[in-house]
Structure formats: structure tokens, C-alpha cells
N, C-alpha and C positions, 0 to 999 in steps of 0.2 A: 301140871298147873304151873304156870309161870306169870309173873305180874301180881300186881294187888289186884283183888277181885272187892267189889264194892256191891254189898247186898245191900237191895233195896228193901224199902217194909216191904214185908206182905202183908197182899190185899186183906182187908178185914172180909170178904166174901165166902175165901178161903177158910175152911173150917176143921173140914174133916180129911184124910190123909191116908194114901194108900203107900206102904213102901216095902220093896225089893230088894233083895240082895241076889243077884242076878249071879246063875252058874249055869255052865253050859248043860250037867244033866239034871242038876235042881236049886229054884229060884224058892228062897223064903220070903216069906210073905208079914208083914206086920202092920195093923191100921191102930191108928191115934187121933188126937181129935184136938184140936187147937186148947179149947177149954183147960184139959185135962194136961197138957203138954208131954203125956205118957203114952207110950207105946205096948200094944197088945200082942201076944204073935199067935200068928194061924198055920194054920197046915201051909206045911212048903209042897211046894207043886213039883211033885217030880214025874215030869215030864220035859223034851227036848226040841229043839225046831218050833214049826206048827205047832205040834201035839199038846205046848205049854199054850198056846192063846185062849181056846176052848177054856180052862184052868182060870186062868189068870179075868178071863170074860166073867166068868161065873165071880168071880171074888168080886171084880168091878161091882156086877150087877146087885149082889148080896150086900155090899156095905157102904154104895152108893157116894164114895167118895170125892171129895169138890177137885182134889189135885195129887197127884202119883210123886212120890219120894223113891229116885236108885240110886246106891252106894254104889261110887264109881273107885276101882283101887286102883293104887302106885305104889312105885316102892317105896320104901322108907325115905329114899334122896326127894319125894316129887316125881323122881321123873317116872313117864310113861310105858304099861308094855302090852302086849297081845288082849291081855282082859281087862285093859282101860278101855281100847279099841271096842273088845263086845259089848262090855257096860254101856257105851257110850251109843253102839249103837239100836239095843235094846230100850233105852231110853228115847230115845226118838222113835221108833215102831213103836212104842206106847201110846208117844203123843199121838201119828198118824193115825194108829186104830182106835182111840176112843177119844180123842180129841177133847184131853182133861192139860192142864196145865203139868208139866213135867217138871222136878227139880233134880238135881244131882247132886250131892255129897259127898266127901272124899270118904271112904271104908277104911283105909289104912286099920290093921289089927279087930277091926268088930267081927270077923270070925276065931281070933287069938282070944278076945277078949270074952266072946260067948262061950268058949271050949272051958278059959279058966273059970267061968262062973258055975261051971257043971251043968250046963246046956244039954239037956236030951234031946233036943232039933236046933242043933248049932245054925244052923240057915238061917228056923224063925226069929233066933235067940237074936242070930247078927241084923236081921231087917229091924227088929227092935231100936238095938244100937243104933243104926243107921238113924230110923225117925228121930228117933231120941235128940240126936244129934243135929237133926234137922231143925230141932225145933230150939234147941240151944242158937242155931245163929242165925236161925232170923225173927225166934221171939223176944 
């Protein structure tokens, strides 16, 4: 990330919220809901490639949500490396296949910080984080 980045409202249409913590053998899953500005976690999808969209369809379809939340990480400096790149482009094949509104969020530590909370599905725990976060800057 480099530059100011200048977040606009979100749409009040925008309600309900699906969000990712995107890893190549397994994505945690957590939905929240504008209202509530709290995060739920679900079953993390461990499955890879393909095998995750089946998965990640079915969560779609189940909690019908208005717009998709991925934690994207960097290092500690900002800067960028190999799994900003997947995040980055896991988040865009979301938008492509179900054509919901996509946000992204920097992850920095919300698997460090799920692990220190005693997290039994550190994945859901960190997509938690992530929403969580999501909703810290732009509610």
C-alpha cells in the first residue's frame, strides 16, 4: 500500500457481509452485518484451487450476503510479497464469480492476533478480525 487511500461511505444498501482470510490450503470464512458491526466465524473451507469455489458458493448462497470482505497481508514495512499477490487476486475471482461488491483490508497480524486470543480455527477467528476491521473504517 503506498499513498493515502481515501475511503468513501459505504452504500447504505450494503448490509450484510461476507469475509475471507484467504490461504492457499485453507480460506476462513466470517459473516457480519452492518447493523450489528460484529463479526461471526464459520467453518473455514479447507479446500484448494477449484475445489474451494463449490465451498465458498455454498457459504454465498446460505448467508446471502450484499458485499465479500478479503484480508489482504504485507509486511510489517507496507510493503508487498507473494500472498498480497494471491489475496489480491482471490479477491477479484470473487468479484468475477458472483459479482457482489469486493472490499479489501490490510490483515497485517489477525492470524497473530487470532492465535493470541486462543483461537481453535485461527482462519475463522482471523476472517472475524479482518470484518471486524472492515467495519471499523468505513463505519
Amino acid at each position: 500500500m503506498s499513498g493515502v487511500v481515501t475511503k468513501t461511505p459505504l452504500p447504505a444498501q450494503l448490509q450484510s457481509f461476507l469475509a475471507f482470510d484467504f490461504g492457499i490450503k485453507r480460506t476462513g470464512v466470517a459473516f457480519g452485518s452492518r447493523l450489528m458491526a460484529s463479526a461471526q466465524p464459520q467453518a473455514t473451507v479447507n479446500a484448494q484451487g477449484d475445489a474451494r469455489w463449490a465451498l465458498i458458493k455454498k457459504r454465498i448462497d446460505e448467508w446471502q450476503p450484499n458485499a465479500l470482505v478479503v484480508g489482504v497481508p504485507f509486511h510489517p514495512d507496507g510493503a508487498e510479497h507473494d500472498n498480497t499477490l494471491r489475496a489480491r487476486k482471490f479477491a477479484r475471482q470473487l468479484q468475477g464469480r458472483f459479482q457482489l461488491p469486493v472490499f479489501e483490508v490490510d490483515e497485517r497480524y489477525s492470524t497473530t492476533e487470532a492465535h493470541s486470543l486462543g483461537a481453535k480455527d485461527a482462519d475463522a477467528a482471523s476472517a472475524c478480525i479482518i470484518l471486524e476491521q472492515f467495519f471499523r473504517e468505513y463505519l
